[in-house]
Backbone as CSV, one residue per row, in Angstrom:
resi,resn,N_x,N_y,N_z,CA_x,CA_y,CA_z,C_x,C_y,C_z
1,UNK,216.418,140.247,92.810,216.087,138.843,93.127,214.729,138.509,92.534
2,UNK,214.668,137.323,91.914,213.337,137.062,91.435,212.341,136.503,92.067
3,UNK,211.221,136.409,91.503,209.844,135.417,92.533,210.190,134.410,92.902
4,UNK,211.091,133.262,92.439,211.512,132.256,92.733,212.163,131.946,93.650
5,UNK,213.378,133.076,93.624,214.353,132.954,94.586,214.103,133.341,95.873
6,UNK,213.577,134.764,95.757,212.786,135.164,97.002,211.952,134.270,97.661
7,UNK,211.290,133.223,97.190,210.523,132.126,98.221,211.252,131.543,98.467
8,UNK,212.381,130.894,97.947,213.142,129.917,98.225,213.490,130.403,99.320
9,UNK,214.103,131.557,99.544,215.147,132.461,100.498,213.950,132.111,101.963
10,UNK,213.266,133.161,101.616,212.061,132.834,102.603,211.524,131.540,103.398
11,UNK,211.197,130.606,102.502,211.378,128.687,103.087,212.461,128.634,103.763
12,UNK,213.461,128.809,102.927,214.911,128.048,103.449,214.910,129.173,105.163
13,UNK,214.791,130.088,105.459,215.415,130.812,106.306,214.570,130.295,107.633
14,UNK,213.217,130.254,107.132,212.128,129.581,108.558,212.659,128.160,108.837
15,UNK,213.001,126.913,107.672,213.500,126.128,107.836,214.427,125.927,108.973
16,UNK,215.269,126.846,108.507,216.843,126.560,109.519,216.178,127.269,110.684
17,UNK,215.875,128.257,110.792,215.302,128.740,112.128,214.363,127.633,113.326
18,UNK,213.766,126.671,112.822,212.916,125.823,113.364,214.168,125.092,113.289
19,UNK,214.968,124.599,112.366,216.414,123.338,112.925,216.498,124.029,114.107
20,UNK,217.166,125.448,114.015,218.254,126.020,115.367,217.289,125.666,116.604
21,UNK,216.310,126.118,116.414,215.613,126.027,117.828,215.507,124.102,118.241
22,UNK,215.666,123.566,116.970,215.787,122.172,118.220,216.403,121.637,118.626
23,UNK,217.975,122.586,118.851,219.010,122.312,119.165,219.199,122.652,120.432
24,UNK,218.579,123.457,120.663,218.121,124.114,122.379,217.195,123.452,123.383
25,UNK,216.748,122.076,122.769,215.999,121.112,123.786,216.843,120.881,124.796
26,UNK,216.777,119.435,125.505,217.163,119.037,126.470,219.011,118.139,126.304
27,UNK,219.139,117.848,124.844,219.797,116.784,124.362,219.639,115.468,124.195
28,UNK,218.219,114.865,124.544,217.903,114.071,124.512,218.196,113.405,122.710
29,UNK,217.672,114.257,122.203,217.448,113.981,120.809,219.081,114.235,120.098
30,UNK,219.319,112.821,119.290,220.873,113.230,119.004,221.262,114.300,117.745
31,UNK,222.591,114.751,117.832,222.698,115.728,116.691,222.684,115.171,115.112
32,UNK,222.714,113.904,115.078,222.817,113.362,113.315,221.429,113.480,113.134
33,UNK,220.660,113.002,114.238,218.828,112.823,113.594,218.728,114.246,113.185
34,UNK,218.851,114.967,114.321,218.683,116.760,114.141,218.901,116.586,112.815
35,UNK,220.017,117.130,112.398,220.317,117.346,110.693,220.064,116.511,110.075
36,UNK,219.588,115.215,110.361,218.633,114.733,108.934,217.420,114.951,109.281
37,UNK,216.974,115.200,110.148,215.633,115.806,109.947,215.953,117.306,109.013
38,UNK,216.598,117.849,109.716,216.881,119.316,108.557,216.508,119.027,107.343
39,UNK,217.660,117.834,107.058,217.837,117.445,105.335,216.873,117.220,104.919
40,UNK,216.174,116.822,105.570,214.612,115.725,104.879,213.616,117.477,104.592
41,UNK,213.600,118.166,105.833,212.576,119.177,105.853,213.315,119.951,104.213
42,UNK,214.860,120.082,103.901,214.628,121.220,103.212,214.276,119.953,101.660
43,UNK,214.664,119.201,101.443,214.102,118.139,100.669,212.472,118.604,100.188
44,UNK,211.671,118.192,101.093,210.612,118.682,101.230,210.428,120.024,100.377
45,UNK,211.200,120.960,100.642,210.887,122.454,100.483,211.381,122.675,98.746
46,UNK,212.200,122.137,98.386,212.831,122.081,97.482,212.022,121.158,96.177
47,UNK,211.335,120.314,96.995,210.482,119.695,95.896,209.048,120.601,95.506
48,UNK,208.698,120.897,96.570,207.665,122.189,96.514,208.018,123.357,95.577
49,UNK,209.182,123.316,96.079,209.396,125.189,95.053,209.948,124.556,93.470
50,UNK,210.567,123.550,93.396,210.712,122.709,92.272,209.603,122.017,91.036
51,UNK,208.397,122.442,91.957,206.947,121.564,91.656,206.952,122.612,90.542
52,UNK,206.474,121.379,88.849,206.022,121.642,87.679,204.914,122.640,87.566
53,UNK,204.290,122.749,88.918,202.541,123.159,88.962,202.747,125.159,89.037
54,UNK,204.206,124.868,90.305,204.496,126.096,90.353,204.636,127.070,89.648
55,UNK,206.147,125.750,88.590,206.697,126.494,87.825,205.911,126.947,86.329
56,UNK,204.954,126.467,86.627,204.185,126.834,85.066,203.262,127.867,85.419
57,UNK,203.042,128.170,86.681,202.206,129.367,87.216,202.765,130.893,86.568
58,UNK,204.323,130.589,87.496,205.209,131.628,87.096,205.519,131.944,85.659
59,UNK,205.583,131.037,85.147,205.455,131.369,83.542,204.334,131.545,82.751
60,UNK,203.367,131.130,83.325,202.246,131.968,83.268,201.951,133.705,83.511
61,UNK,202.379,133.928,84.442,202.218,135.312,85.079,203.321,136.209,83.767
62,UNK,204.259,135.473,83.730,205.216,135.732,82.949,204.497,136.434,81.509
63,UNK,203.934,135.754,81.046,203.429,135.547,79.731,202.226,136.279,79.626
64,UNK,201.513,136.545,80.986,200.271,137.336,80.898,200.270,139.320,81.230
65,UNK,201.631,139.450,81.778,202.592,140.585,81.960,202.848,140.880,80.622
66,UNK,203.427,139.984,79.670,203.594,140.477,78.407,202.727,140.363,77.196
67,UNK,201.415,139.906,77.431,200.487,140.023,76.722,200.085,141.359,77.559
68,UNK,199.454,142.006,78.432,199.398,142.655,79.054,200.039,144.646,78.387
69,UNK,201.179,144.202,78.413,202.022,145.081,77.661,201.300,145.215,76.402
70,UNK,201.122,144.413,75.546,201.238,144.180,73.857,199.742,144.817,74.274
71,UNK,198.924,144.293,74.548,197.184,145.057,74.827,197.397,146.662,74.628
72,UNK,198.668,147.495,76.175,198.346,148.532,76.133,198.611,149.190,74.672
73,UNK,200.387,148.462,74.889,200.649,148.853,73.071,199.210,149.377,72.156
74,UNK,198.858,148.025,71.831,198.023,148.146,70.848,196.736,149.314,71.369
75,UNK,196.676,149.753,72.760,195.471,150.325,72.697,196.188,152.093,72.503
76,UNK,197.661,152.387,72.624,197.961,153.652,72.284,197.589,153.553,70.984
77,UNK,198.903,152.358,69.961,198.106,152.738,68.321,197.104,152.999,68.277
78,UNK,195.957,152.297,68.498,194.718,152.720,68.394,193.860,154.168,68.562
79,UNK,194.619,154.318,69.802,194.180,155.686,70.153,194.594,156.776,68.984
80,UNK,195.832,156.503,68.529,196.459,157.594,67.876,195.942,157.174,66.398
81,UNK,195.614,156.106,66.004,195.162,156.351,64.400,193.511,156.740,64.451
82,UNK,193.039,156.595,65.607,191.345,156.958,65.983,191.210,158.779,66.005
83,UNK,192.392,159.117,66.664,192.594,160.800,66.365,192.984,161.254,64.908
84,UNK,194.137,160.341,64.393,194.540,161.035,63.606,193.318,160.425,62.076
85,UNK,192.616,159.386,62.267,191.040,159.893,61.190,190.379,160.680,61.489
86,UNK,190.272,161.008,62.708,189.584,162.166,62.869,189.832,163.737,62.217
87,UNK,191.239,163.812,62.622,192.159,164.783,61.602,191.757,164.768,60.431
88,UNK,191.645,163.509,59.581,191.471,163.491,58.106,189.894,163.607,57.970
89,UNK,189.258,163.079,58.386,187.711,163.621,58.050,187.115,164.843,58.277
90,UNK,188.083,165.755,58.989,188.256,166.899,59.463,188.769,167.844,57.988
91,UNK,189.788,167.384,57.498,190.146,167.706,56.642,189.499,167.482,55.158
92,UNK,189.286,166.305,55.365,188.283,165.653,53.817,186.686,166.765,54.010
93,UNK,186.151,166.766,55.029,184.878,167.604,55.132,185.155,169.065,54.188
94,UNK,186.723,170.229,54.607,186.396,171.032,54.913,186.981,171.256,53.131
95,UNK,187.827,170.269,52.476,188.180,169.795,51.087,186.677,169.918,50.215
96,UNK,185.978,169.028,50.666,184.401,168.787,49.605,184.048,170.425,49.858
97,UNK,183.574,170.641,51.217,182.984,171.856,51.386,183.289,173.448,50.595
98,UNK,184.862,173.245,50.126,185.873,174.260,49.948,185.193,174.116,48.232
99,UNK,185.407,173.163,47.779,184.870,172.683,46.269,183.123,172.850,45.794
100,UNK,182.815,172.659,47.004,181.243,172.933,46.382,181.287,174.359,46.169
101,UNK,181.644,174.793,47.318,181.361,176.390,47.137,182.216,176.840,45.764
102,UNK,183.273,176.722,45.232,183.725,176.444,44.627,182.825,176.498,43.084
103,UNK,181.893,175.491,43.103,181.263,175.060,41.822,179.976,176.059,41.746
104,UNK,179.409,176.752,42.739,178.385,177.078,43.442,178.918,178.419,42.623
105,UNK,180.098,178.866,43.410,180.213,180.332,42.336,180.074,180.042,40.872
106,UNK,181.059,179.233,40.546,181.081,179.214,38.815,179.656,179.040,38.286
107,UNK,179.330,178.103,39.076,177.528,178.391,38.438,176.669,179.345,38.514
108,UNK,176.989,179.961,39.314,176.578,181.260,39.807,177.323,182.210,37.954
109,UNK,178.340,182.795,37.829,179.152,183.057,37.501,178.474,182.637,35.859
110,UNK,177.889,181.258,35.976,177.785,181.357,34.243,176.421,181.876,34.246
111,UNK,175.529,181.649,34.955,173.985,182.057,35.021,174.055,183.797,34.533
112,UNK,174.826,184.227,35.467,175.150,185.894,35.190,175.322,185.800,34.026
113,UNK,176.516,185.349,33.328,177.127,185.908,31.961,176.240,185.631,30.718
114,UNK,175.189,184.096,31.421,174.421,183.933,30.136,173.459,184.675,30.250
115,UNK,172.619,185.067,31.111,171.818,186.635,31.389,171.999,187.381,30.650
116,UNK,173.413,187.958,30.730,174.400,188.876,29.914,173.743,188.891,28.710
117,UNK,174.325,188.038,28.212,173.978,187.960,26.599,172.928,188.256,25.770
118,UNK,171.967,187.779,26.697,170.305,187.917,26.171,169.758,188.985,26.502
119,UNK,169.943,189.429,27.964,168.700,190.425,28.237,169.278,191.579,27.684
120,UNK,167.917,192.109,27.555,167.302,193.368,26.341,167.989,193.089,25.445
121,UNK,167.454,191.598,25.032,167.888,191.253,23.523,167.076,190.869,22.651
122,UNK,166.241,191.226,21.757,164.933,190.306,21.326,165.193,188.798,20.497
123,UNK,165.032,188.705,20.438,165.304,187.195,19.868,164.781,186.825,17.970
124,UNK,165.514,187.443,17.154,164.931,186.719,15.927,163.998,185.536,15.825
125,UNK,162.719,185.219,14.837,162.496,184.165,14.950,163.475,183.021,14.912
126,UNK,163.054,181.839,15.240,164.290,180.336,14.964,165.500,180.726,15.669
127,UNK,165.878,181.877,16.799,166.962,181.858,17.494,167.140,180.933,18.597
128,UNK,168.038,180.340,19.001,168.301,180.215,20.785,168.613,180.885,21.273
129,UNK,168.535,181.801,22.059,169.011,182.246,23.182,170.307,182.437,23.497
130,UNK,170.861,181.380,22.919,172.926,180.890,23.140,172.818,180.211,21.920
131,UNK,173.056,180.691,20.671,173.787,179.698,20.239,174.645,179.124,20.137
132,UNK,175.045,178.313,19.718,175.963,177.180,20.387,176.642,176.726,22.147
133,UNK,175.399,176.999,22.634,175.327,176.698,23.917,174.464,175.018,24.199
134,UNK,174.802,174.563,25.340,174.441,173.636,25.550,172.774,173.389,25.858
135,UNK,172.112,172.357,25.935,170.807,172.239,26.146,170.431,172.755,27.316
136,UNK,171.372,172.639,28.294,171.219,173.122,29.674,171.099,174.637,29.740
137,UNK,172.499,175.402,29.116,171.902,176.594,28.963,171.121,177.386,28.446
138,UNK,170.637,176.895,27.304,169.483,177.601,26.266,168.268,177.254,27.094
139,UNK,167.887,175.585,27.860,166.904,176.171,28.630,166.927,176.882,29.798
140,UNK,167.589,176.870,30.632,167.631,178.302,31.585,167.883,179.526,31.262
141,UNK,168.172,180.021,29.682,168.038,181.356,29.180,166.647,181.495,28.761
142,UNK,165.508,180.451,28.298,164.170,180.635,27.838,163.364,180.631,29.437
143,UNK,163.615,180.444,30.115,163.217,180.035,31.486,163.317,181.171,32.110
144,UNK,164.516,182.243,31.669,165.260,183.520,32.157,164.204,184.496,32.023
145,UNK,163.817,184.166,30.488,162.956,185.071,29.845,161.476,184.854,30.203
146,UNK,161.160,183.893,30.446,159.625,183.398,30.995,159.719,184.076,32.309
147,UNK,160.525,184.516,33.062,160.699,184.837,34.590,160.709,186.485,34.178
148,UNK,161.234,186.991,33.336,161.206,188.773,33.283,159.688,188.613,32.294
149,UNK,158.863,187.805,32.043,157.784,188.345,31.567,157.782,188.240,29.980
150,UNK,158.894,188.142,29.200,159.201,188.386,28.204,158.295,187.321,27.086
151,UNK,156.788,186.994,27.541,156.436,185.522,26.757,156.528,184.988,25.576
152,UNK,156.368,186.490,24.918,156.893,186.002,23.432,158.053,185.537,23.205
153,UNK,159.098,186.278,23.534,160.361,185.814,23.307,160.349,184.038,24.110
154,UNK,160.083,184.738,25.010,160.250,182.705,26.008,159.525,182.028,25.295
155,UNK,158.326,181.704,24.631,157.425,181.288,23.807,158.374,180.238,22.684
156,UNK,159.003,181.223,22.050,160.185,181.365,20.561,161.152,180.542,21.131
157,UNK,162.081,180.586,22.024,162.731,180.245,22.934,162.803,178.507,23.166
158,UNK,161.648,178.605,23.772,161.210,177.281,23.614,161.091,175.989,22.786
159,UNK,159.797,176.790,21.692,160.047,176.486,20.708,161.432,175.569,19.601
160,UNK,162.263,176.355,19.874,163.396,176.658,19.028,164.261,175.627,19.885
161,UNK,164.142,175.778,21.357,164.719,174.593,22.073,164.720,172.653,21.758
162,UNK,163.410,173.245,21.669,162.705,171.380,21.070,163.105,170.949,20.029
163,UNK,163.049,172.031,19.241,163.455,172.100,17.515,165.015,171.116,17.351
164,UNK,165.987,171.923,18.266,167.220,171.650,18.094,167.879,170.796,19.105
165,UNK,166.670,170.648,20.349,167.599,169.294,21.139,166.304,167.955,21.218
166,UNK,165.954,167.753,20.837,165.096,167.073,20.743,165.002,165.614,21.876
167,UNK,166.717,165.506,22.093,166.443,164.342,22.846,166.826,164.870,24.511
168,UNK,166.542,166.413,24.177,166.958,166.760,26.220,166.215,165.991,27.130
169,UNK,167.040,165.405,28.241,166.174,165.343,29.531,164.889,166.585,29.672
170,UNK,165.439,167.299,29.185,164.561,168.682,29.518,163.345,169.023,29.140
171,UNK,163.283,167.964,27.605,162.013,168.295,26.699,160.517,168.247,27.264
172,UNK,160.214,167.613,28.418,159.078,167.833,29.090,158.999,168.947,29.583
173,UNK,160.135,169.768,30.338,159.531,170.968,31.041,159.802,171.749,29.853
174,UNK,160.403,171.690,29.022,160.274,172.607,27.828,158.929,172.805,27.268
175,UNK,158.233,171.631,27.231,157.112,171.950,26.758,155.765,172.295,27.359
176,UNK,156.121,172.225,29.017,155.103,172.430,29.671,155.397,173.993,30.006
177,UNK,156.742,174.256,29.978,156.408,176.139,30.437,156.228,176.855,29.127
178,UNK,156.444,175.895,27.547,155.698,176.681,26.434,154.365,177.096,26.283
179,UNK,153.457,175.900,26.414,152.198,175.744,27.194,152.014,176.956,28.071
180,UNK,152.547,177.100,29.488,152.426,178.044,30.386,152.592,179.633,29.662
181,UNK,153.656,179.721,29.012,153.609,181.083,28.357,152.358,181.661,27.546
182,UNK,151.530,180.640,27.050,149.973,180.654,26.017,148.682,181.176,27.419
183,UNK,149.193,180.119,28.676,148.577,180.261,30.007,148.092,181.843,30.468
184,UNK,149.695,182.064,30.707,149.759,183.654,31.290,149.129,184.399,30.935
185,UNK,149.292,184.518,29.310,148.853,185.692,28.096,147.190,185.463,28.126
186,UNK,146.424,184.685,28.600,145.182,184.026,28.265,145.130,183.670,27.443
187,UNK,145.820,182.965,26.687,145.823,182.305,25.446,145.069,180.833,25.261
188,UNK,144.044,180.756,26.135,143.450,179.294,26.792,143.902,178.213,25.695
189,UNK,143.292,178.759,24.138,142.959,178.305,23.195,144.288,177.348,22.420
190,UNK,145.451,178.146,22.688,146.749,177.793,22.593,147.100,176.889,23.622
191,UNK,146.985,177.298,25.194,147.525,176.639,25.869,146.551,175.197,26.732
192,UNK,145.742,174.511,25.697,144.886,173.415,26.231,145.737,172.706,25.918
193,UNK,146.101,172.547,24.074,146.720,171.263,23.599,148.717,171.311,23.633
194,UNK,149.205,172.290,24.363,150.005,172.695,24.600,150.454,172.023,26.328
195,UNK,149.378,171.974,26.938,149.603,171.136,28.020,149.118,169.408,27.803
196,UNK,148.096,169.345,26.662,147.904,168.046,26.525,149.175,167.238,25.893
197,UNK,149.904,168.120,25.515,151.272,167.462,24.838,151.896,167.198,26.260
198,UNK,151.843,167.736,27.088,153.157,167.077,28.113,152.636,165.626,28.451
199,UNK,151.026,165.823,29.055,151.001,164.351,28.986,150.627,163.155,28.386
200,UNK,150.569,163.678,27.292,150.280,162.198,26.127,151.596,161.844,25.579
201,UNK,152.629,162.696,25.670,153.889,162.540,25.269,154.924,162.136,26.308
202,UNK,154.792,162.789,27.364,155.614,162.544,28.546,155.212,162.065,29.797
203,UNK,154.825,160.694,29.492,153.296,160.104,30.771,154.523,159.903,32.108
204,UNK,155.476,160.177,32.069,155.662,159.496,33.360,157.160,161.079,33.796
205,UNK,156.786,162.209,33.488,156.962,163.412,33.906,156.470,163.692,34.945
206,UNK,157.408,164.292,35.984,156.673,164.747,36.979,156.023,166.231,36.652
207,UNK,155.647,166.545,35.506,155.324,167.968,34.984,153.633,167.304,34.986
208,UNK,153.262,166.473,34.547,151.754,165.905,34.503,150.815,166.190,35.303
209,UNK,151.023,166.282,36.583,149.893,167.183,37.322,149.703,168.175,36.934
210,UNK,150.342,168.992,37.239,150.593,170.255,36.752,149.657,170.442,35.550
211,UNK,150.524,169.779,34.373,149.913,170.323,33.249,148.136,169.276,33.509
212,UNK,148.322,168.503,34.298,146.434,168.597,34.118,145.606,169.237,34.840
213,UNK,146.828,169.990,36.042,145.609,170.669,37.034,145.211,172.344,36.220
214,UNK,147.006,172.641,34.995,146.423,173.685,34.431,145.347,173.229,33.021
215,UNK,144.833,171.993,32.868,143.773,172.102,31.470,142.632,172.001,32.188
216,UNK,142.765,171.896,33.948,141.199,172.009,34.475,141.237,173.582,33.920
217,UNK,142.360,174.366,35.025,142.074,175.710,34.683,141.649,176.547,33.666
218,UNK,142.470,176.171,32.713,141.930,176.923,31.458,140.612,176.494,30.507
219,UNK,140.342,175.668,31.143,138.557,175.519,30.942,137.944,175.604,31.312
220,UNK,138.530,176.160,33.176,137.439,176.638,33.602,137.327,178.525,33.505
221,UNK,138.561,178.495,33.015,138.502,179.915,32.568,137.647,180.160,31.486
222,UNK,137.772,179.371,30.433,136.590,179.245,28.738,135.312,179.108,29.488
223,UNK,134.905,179.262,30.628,133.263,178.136,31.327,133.282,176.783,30.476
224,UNK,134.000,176.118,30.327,133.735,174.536,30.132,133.571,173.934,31.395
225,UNK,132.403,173.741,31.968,132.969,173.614,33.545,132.855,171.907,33.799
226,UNK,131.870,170.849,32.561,132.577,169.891,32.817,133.441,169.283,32.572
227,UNK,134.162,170.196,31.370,136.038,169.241,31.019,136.795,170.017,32.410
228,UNK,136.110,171.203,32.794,137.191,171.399,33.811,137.314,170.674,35.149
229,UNK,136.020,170.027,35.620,135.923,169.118,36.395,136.450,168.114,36.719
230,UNK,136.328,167.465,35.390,137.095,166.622,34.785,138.335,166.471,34.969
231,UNK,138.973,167.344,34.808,140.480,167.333,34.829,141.108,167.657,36.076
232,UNK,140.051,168.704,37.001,140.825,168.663,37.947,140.536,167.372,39.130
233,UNK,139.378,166.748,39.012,139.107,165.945,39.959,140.057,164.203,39.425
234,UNK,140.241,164.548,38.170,141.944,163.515,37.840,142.889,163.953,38.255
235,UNK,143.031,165.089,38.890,144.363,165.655,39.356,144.087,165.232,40.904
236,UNK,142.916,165.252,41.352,142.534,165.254,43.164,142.911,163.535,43.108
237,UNK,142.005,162.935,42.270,142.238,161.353,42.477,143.808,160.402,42.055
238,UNK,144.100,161.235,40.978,145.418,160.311,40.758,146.826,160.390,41.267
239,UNK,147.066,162.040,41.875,148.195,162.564,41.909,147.477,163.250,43.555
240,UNK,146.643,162.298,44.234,146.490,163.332,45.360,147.388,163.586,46.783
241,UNK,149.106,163.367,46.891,149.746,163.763,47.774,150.639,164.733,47.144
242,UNK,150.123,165.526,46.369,150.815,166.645,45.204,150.449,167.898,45.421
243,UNK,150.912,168.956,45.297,150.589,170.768,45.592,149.726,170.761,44.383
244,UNK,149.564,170.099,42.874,148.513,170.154,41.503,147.393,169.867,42.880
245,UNK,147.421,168.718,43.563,146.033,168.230,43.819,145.226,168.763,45.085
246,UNK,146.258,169.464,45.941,145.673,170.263,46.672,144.422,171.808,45.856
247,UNK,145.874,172.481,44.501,144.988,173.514,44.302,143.922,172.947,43.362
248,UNK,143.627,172.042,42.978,142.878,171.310,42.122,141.568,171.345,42.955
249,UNK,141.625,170.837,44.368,140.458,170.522,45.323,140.043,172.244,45.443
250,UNK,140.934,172.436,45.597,140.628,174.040,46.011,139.478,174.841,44.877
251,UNK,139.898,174.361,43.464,139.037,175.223,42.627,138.296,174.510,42.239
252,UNK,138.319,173.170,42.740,136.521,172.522,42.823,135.350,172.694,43.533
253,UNK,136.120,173.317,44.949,135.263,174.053,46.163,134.792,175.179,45.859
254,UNK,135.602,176.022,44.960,135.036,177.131,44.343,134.094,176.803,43.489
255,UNK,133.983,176.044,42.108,133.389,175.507,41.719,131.702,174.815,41.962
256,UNK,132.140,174.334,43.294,130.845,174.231,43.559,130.059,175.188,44.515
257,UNK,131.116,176.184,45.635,130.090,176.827,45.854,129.818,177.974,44.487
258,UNK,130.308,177.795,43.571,129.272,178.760,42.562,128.380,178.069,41.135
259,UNK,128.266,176.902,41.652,127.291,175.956,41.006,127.829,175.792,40.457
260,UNK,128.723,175.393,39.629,129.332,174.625,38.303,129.652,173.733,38.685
């Protein structure tokens, strides 16, 4: 039985119950009024449960039951495509992760083999390192060799790098760890204008501290102590949130506590 009917049922039944009982008065009151009073009361009742106001309530409720529904609906989909991205980013993470490592060996893997090739190998003059290897690898094979000590060869290396790639991204640090190899050896004499090339050539290298905090050094290694001043207190002032300009301050403190 529906909402509707069920009130009706309900009205109508108190209705007649209040008729019956006024049939049990005295008789004063005659039996036709009786039942049109009935008639009139369920009249009454019938226009009430008939009322537009009602009936649009109920179809209201109607309509908000089945929006109601469609909400939860939509909040299972939800739930289940909110898990199942989760699944996939789960999966996409462990995809990238699986691949780096992945690239991580092979790079690994070529570093070794180009090692291979070179070490305890001396290097003819005008060699690379790899020939016919890429810019990338010929400089991390001269870089290889600057790291076992080998300066001459890394020196050559270098050299020979610039020679033949001329337009590497790389050509600044190429020429600042050529420089450095003149450094090591005490080669001051070699390695002043060897660092002055990185930065008159490559002004906007991040190798430029560096190579000016090493032309303080190596003049203050010669006792030039005011080009070395010089250079390092351009390294303290221009580049001073830099590791050049920390050790720069550092060997000016030395510097002055030993009077120069």
């Amino acid at each position: 039985m529906s909402l509707r009917q069920g009130s009706r049922s309900l009205v109508c039944t108190a209705v007649l119950a209040s008729g019956c009982a006024s049939f049990t008065t005295d008789g004063t009151v005659p039996l036709d009024q009786q039942v049109n009073d009935i008639n009139a009361r369920l009249t009454r009742v019938e226009r009430v449960v008939n009322n537009d106001s009602l009936m649009n309530i109920l179809a209201r409720l109607d309509q908000l039951q089945a929006e109601l529904q469609s909400i939860r609906n939509d909040v299972e989909t939800l739930q289940h495509e909110t898990e199942m991205a989760g699944q996939r980013q789960r999966e996409l993470y462990l995809d990238v992760d699986g691949r780096l490592q992945g690239i991580e060996k092979a790079a690994l893997a070529a570093a070794a083999g180009a090692a291979a090739v070179y070490a305890g190998t001396a290097l003819a003059p005008g060699q690379l390192p790899l020939p016919g290897g890429s810019d990338r690898e010929n400089y991390d094979a001269a870089f290889e060799l600057l790291k076992e000590g080998r300066y001459e060869e890394a020196a050559s290396a270098f050299e020979q790098f610039m020679a033949v790639f001329p337009d590497s991204v790389l050509m600044d640090n190429a020429q600042y760890w050529l420089a450095e190899t003149y450094y090591v050896t005490q080669d001051y004499a070699a390695a002043l204008p060897a660092f002055q090339k990185v930065i008159s050539n490559y002004p906007e290298s991040r190798k430029v501290p560096d190579a000016l905090l090493k032309i303080g050094y190596s003049n203050y290694a010669m006792s030039k102590w005011t080009a070395a001043r010089k250079a390092l207190t351009a390294v303290a002032t221009n580049y001073p949130e830099t590791t050049a300009a920390r050790l720069a301050g550092q060997r000016l403190d030395q510097m002055n506590g030993e009077g120069h």
